[in-house]
C-alpha atoms as one frame of an Amber mdcrd trajectory, in Angstrom:
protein
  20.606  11.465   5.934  17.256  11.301   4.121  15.642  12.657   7.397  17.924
  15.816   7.042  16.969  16.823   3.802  13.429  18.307   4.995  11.881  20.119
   8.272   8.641  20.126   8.733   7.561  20.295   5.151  10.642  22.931   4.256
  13.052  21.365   1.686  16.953  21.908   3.654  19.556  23.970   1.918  21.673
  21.562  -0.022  19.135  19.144  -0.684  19.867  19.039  -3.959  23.413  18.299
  -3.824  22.864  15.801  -1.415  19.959  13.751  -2.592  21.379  12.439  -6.014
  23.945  11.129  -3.813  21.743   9.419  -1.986  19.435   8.188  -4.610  22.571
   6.507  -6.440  22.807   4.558  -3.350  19.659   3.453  -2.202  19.298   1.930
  -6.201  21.965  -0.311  -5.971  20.229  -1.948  -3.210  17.762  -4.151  -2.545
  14.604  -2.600  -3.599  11.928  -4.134  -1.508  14.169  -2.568   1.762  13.406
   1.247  -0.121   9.881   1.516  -0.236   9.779   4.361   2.682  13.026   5.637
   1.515  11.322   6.787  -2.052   8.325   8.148   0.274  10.956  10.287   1.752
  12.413  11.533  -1.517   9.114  11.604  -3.133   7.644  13.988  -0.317  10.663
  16.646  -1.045  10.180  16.493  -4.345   6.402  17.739  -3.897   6.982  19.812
  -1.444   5.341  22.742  -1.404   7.922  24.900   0.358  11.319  24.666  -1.798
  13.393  26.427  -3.764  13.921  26.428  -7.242  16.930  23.816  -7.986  20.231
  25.793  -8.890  21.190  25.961 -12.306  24.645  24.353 -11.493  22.803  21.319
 -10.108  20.014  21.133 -12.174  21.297  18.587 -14.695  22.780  15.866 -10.956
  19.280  16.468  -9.917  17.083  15.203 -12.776  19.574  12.530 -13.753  18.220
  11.677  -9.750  14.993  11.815 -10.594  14.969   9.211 -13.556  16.802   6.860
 -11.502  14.488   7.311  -8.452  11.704   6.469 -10.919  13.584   3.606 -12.269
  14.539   2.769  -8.786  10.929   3.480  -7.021   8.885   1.657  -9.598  11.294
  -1.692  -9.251  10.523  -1.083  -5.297   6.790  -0.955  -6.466   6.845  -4.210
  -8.477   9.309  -6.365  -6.095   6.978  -6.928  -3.627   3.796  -5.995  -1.827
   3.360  -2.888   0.770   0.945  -2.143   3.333  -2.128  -0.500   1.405  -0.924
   3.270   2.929   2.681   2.809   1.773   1.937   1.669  -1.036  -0.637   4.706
  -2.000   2.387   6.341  -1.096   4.646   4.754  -3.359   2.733   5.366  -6.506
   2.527   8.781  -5.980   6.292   8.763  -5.134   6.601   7.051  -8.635   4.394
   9.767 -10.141   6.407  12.898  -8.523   9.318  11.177 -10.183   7.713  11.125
 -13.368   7.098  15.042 -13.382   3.196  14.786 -12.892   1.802  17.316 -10.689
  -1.221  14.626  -9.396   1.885  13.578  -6.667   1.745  16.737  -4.574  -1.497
  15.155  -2.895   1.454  13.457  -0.958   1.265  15.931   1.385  -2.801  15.696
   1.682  -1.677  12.636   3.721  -5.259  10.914   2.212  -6.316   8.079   4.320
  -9.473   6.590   3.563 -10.043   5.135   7.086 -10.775   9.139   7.322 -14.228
   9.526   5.833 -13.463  13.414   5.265 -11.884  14.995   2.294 -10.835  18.841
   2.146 -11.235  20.126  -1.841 -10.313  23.906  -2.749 -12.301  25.150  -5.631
 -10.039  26.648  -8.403 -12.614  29.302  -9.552 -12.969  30.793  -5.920 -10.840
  30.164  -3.577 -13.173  28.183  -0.847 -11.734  25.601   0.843 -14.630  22.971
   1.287 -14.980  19.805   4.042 -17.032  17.135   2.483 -17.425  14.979   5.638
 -18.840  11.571   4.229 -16.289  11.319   0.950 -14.182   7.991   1.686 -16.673
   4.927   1.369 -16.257   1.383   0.142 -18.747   1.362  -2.797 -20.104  -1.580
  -4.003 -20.388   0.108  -7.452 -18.697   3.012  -9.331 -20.982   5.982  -8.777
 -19.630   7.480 -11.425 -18.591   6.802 -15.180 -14.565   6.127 -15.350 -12.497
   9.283 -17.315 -12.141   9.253 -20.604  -8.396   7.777 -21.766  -5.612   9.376
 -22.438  -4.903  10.584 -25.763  -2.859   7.275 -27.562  -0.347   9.614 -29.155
   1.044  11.390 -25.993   3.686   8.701 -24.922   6.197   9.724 -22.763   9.800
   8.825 -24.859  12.872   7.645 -22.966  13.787   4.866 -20.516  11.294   3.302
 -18.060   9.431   0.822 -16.364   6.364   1.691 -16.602   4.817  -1.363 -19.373
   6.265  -3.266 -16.187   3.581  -1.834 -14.014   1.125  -1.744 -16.785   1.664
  -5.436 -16.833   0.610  -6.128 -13.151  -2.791  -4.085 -13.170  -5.304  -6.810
 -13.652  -8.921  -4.778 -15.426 -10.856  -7.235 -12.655  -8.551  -6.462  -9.887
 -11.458  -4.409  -8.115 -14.377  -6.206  -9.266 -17.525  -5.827 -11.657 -18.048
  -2.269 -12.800 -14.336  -1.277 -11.944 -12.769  -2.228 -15.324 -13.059   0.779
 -17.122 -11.398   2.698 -14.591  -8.435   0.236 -14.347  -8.410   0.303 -18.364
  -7.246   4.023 -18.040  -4.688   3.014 -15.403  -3.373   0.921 -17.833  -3.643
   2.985 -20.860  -1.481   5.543 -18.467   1.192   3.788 -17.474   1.326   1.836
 -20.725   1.887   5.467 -22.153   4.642   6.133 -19.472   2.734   8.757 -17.421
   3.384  11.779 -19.693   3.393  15.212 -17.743  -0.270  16.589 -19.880  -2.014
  13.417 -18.229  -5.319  14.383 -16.696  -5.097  14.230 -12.868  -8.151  12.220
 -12.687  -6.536   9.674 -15.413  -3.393   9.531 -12.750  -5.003   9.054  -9.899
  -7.000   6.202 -11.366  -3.480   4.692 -11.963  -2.461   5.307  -8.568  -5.658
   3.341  -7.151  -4.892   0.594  -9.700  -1.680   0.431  -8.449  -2.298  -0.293
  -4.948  -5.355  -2.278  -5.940  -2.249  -4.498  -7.283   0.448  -4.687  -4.653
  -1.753  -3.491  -1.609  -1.302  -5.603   1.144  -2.962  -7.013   2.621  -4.900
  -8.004  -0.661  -8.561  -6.825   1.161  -7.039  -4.429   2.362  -5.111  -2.853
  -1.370  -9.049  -3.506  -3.059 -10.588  -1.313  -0.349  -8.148   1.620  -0.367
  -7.835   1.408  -4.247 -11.824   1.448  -4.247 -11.956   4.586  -2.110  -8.890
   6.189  -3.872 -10.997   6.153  -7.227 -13.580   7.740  -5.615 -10.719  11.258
  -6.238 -11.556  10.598 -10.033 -15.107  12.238  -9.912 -16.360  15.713  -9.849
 -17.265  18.456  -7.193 -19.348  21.059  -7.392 -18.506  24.161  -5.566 -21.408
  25.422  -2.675 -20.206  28.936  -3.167 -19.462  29.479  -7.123 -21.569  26.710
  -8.096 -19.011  25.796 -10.670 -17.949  22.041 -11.189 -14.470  21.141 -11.122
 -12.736  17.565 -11.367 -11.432  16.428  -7.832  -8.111  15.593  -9.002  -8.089
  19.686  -9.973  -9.015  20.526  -6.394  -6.335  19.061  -4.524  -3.044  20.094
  -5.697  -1.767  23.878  -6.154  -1.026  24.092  -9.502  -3.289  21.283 -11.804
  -2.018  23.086 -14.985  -4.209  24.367 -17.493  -7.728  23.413 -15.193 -10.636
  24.592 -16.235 -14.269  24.347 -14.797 -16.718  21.368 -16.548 -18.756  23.336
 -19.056 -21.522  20.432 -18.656 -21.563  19.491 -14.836 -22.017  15.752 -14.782
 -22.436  13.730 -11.619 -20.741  15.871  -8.327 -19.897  15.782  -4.991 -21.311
  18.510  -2.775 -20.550  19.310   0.962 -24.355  19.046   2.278 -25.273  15.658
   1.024 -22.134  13.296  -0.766 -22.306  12.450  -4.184 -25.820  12.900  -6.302
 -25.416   9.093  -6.981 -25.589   7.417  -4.174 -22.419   5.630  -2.538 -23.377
   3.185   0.349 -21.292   3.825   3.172 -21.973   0.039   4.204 -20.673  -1.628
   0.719 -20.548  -5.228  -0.121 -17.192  -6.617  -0.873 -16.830  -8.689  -3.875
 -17.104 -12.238  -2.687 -18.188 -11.216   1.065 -21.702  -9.560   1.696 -23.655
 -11.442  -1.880 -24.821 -14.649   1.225 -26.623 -13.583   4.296 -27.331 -16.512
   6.283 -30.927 -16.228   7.600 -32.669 -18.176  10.435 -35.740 -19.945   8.905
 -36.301 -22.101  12.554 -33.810 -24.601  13.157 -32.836 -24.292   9.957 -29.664
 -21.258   8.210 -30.848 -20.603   4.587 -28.451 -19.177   1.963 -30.234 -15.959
   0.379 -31.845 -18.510  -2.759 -33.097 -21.245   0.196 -30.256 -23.536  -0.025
 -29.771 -24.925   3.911 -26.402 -24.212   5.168 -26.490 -25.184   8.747 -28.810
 -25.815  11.608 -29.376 -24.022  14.775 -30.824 -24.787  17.952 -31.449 -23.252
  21.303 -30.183 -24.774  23.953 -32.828 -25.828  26.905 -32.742 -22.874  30.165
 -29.781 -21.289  29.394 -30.323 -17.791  30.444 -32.240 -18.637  34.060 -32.913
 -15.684  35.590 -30.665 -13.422  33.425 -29.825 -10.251  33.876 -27.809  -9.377
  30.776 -27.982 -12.520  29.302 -25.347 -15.174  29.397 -21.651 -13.319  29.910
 -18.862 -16.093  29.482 -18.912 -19.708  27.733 -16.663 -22.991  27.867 -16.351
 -25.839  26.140 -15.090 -28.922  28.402 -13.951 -32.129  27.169 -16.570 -35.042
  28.061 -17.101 -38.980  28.919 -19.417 -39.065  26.391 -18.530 -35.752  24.368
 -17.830 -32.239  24.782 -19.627 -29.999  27.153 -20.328 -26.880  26.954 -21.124
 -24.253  30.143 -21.929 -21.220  30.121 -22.037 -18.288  33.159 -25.207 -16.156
  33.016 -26.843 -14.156  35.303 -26.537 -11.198  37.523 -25.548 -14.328  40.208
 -23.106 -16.266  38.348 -25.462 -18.918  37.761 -23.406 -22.015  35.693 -25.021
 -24.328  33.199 -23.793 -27.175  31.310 -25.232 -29.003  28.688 -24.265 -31.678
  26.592 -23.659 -30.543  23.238 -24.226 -33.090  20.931 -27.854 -33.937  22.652
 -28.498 -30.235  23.450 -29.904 -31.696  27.005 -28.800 -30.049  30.441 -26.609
 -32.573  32.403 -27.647 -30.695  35.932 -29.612 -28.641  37.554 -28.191 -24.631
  36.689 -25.518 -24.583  39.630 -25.492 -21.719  41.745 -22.657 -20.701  44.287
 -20.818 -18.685  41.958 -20.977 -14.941  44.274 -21.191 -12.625  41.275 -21.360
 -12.227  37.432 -19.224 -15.005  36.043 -17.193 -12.989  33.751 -14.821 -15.532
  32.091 -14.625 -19.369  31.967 -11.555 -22.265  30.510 -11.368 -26.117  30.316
  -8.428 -26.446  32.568  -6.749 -29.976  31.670  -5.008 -31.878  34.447  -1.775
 -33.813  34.124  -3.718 -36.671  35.717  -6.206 -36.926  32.859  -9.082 -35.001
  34.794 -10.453 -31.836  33.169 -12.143 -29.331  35.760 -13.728 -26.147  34.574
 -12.612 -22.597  35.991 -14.506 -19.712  36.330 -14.133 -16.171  37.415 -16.104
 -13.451  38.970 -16.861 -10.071  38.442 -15.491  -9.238  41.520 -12.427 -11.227
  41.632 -13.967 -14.407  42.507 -12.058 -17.765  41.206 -13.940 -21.122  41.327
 -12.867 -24.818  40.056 -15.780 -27.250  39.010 -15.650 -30.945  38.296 -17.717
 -30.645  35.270 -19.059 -34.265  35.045 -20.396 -34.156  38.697 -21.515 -30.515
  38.456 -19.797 -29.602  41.838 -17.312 -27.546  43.160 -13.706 -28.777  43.732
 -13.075 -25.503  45.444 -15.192 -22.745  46.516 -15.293 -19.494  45.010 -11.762
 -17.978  46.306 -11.546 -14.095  46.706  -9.004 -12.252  43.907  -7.992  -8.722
  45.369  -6.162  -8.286  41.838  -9.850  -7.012  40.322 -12.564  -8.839  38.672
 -11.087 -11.863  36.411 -12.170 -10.777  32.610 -10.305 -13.503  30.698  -8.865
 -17.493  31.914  -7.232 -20.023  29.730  -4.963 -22.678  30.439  -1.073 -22.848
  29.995   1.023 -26.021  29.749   4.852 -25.632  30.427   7.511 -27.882  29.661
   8.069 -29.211  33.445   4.405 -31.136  32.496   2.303 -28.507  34.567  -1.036
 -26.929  33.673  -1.211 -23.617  35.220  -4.569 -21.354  35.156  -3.822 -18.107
  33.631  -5.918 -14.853  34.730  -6.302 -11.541  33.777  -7.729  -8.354  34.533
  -8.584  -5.094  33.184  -6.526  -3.302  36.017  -3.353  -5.394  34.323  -3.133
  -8.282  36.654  -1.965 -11.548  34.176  -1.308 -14.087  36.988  -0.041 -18.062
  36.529  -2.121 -19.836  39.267  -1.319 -23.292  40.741  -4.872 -25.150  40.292
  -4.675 -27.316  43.239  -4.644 -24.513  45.277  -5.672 -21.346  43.449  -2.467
 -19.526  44.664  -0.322 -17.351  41.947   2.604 -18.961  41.123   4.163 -16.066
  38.796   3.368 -12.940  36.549   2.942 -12.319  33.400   2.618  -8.176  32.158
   5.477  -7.032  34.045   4.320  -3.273  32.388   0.670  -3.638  33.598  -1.189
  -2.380  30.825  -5.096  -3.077  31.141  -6.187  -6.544  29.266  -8.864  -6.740
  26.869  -8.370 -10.133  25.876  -6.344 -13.234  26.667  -5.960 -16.449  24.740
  -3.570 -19.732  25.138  -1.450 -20.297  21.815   0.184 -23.912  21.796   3.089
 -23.935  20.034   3.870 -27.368  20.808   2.047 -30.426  22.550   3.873 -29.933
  26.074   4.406 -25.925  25.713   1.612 -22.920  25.224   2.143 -19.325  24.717
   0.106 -16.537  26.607  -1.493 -14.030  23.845  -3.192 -10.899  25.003  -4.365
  -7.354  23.854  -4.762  -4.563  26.058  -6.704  -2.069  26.385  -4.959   0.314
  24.128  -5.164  -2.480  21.150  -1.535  -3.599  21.559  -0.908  -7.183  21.760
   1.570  -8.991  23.981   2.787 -12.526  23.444   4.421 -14.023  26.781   6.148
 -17.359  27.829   5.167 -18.425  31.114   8.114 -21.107  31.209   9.793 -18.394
  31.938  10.277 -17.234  35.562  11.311 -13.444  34.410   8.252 -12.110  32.989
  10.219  -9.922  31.205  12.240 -12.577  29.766  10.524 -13.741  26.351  11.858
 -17.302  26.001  10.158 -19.057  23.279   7.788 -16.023  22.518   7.953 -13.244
  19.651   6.043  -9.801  19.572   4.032  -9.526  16.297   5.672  -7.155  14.080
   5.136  -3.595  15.075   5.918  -2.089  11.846   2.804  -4.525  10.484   0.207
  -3.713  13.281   1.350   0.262  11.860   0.756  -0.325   8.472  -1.922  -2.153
   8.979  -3.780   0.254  11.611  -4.829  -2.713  13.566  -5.511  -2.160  17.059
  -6.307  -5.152  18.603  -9.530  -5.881  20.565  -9.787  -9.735  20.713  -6.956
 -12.530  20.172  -7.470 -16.417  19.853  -6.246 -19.130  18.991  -7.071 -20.659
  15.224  -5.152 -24.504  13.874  -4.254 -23.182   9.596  -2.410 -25.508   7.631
  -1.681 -28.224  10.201  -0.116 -25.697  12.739  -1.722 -22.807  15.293  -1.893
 -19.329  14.356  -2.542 -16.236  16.217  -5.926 -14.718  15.716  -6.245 -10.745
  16.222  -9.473  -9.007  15.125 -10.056  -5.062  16.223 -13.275  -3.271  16.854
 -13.865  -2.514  13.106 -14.397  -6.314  12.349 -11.348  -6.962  10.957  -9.003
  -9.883  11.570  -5.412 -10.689  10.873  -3.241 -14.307  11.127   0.240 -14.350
  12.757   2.559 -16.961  12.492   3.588 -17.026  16.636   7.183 -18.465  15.595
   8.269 -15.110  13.573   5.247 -12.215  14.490   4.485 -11.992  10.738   1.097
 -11.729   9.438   0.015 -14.425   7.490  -2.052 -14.065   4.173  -5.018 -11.582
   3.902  -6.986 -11.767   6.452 -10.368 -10.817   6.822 -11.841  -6.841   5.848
 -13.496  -5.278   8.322 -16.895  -5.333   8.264 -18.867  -3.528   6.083 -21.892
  -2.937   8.394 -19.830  -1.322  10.388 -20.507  -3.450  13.429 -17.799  -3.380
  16.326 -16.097  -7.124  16.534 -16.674  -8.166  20.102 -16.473 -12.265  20.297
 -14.033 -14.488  17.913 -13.706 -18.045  18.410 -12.031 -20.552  15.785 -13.898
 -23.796  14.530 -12.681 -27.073  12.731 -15.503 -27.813  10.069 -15.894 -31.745
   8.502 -12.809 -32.179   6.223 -10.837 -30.550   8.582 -10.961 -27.046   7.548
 -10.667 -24.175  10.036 -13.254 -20.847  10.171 -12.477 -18.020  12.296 -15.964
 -16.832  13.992 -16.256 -13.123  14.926 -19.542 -11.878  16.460 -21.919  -8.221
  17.346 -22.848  -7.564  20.241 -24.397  -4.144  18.307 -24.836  -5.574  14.793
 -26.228  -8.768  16.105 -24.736 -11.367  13.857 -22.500 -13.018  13.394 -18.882
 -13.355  10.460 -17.720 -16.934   9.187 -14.757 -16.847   7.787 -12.490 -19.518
   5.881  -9.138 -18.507   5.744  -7.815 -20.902   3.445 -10.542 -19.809   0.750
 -11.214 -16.470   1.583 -14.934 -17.205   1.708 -16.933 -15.343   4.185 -20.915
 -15.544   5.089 -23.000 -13.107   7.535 -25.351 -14.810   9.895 -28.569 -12.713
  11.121 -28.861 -13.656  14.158 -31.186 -10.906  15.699 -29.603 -11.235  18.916
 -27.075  -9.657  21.028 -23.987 -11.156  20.305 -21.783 -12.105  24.323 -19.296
 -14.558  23.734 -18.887 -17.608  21.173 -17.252 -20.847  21.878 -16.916 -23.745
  19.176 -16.742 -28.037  19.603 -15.557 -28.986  16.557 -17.822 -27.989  13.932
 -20.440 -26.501  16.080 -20.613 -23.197  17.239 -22.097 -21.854  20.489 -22.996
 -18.191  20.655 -24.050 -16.419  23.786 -26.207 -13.832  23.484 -28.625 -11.528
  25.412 -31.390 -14.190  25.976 -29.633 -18.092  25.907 -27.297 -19.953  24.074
 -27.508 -20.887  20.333 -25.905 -24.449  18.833 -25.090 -23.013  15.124 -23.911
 -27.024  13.305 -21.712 -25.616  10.109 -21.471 -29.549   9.031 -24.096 -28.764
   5.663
């Protein structure tokens, strides 16, 4: 019914009667299950397009209003919301107030947009300022002044509730003031004469608050304050408060007699706002090579690094897939390189290369897996960029099988699946959709996976028990499928669950790279898109788990993730550059992150334990975490 009351942005006849119908409802319910419903109500309310209310009605429909706010704010302090709904929300909770700041509702702001569009109040000109919506590191700007203490809004709310919940560090050093007027504003209950710029700051505190996830709430909230500064028209010249230049009617606004600090279309702000900011807690260590040796920015070691002997030969775009096989006498690692497939495999603990680099591989290598045998035996799969599929015995260094011919396209990703029968099957993928279960013995496919066919990106085995693993994969769209190959019906999910849509959404996470990562004793999914950031799923109910990590703020596109067990048992998810070359370590359980400088083109990563292999454009580098 909610849907009915608007069309495209027109407010229905007999909204009115309807909605305090509605809203009487929806309050009586639970109110974590209303958060979009109050968007909904909160966008008619703003809308630019509807009629005055009718006088017979009038008295239903504010009655409405305070419960919505009563109502919407309870939604707002039950429990977290995905960063955008929950920008949403507090302007929902505004509009019910009777502030005119929550018509930017229908601005749709989204600070994943760098743009913003202002429209100067003196003339008229509608202005694109095309680098607005960065994560500063700092304020650029001093915080509004606060609201007058004697305008406080009288009558029944919840308000001192949220007041209560927005913490003056929640966004870091320099930030306080500005969450000290969010405060001060909903401490006073929002009173209609509010400055915009004082509201807004309240609306960035509150999703600062109850943003989820939490990196996510600090770096909308940080680029929603950025609407508290100034602008200065190119065409009047005359400076006008941002909050003033993006509703219709901001009441009483005036131009600033004094133009302070401004935003302009041709260059940004005249204070300079990094567009590659430093998260509080994230960007302060860079990790930089000093030899074999990773020094924390005041020359503390932190890890070593070595290269590992002749592990490019004769490389054409440096080494393209990595493994790491259980040994004898420890785990191995190989690694494909070449424009020939050329294989290599070194013991990792000595660094030393246990053969001669084995040819016979037909083409690129473009994916490798430890494939472990019922028997006990581990052999080591590879496949080719043109379809090829070989199966080495890793301790002899020869081939169990020759390179065998895949029509299905060149093989891009390989991991191993155990089912409950006690087999291991070789999975295979391939970016024309091809996700085939392969009988190792022989190389033959045994079933499907992907019954839809979409293009794979990226494929990873997720045990969920020690006789049963999951199939994980994104495509090339940035969707991500989780599949059960006990299953003979690939359509059939059996034991596996899709992560939840409405989170990958909210969220705005396409998918470019999945793997596996052991958290708390049991295995989580692993999904990281191109912008560097990275989300947990439990695989038993699709739900993300905790924060995750940001995205990165160099802006460097996430192409390599691997997950590593440090001493003490404690797991880091490892994402990697190809274009930023470098490399992300981050410790879910802490939230800690460090950069690496690597100053090398990030391929593929791989981790034994606590070391970390990284393939790059030139060889192979051993980072040990273990200091």
């Amino acid at each position: 019914m909610a849907d009915d009351l608007m069309d495209e942005g027109t407010v229905c006849e007999g909204a009115y009667a309807a909605l305090p119908h509605l809203v009487e409802a929806a309050a009586e319910l639970p109110a974590e299950r209303f958060v979009d419903f109050w968007v909904d109500v909160g966008l008619v309310v703003t809308a630019e397009d509807r009629a005055p209310v009718p006088a017979d009605l009038e008295a239903g429909f504010n009655a409405a209003l305070r419960l919505a706010e009563q109502a919407a704010t309870r939604s707002f302090l039950a429990a977290g919301a995905p960063a955008a709904v929950c920008a949403h929300l507090a302007l929902s909770c505004v509009a019910f107030a009777g502030h005119h700041t929550a018509e930017v509702l229908w601005r749709f702001l989204d600070p994943q947009e760098s743009h913003l569009v202002v429209l100067c109040r003196g003339c008229g000109t509608e202005t694109e300022i095309p680098k607005f919506f960065v994560d500063p590191v700092h304020p650029p700007f001093e915080a509004p002044g606060l609201p007058d203490p004697a305008r406080v809004r009288q009558g029944e709310h919840l308000w001192g509730e949220v007041a209560a919940v927005l913490r003056e560090e929640a966004l870091g050093e320099g930030w306080e003031p500005f969450l000290r007027v969010a405060r001060a504003v909903a401490a006073a209950g929002v009173p209609p004469e509010t400055s915009g710029q004082a509201v807004l700051c309240l609306v960035a505190g509150m999703v600062a608050a109850k943003g989820t996830p939490g990196w996510a709430g600090m770096e909308w909230a940080r680029k929603l304050m950025l609407l508290t500064g100034n602008f200065r028209c190119p065409e009047c010249e005359q400076t006008w408060t941002i909050a003033d230049c993006l509703v219709e009617d901001p009441g009483g606004a005036q131009p600033l007699s004094r133009p302070e600090q401004a935003w302009t279309a041709a260059d940004g702000p005249t204070v300079a706002v990094p567009a590659a900011a430093r998260r509080p807690g994230e960007a302060k260590n860079v990790l930089q090579r000093d030899g074999q040796v990773l020094l924390d920015p005041d020359g503390t070691p932190w890890g070593r690094v070595r290269e590992l002997s002749e592990s490019a030969p004769s490389s054409g775009e440096g080494v393209t897939a990595l493994a790491v096989v259980p040994g004898p006498d420890g785990p191995m690692l190989a690694a494909g390189a070449g424009d020939r497939g050329v294989l290599c495999l070194w013991d990792i603990t000595g660094g030393r290369l246990l053969h001669d680099p084995l040819p016979g591989h037909p083409d690129r290598i473009r994916s490798m897996t430890a494939l472990p045998l019922p028997d006990g035996r581990v052999l080591l799969a590879s496949g080719g960029d043109t379809g090829t599929i070989a199966l080495w015995d890793p301790v002899t260094g020869q081939p169990v099988r020759a390179p065998v011919a895949n029509w299905l396209g060149a093989v891009t990703g390989m991991c191993a699946a155990t089912v409950p029968d006690g087999r291991t099957l070789l999975v295979t993928a391939t970016p024309r959709g091809a996700v085939r279960l392969r009988d190792p013995s022989t190389g033959e496919s045994v079933a499907r996976l992907n019954p839809y066919g979409r293009p794979i990106a990226s494929i990873a085995a997720l045990p969920v028990s020690a006789a049963h693993t999951l199939i994980a994969a994104s495509d090339a769209q940035g969707d991500v499928h989780v599949w059960d190959p006990a299953v003979d019906d690939p359509r059939d999910p059996g034991a596996a669950v899709p992560l939840s849509k409405r989170a990958l959404e909210d969220f705005r996470h396409r998918v470019a790279v999945v793997a596996a990562a052991p958290v708390h004793g049991r295995t989580l999914l692993a999904t990281g898109d191109r912008n560097g950031a990275v989300i947990l799923w439990d695989p038993a109910t699709g739900d993300p788990v905790g924060d995750g990590l940001p995205t990165d703020t160099a802006g460097n596109p996430l192409t390599a993730m691997t997950a590593a067990t440090l001493h003490g048992g404690r797991t880091v998810l490892v994402t990697g550059s190809n274009q930023g070359r470098s490399l992300r370590v981050w410790e879910p359980e802490s939230g800690t992150v460090q950069h690496i400088a690597l100053d090398v083109a990030v391929t593929c990563v791989a981790a034994a334990d606590s070391d970390v292999l990284v393939g790059h454009d030139s060889g192979v580098l051993c980072l040990s975490l273990s200091v």
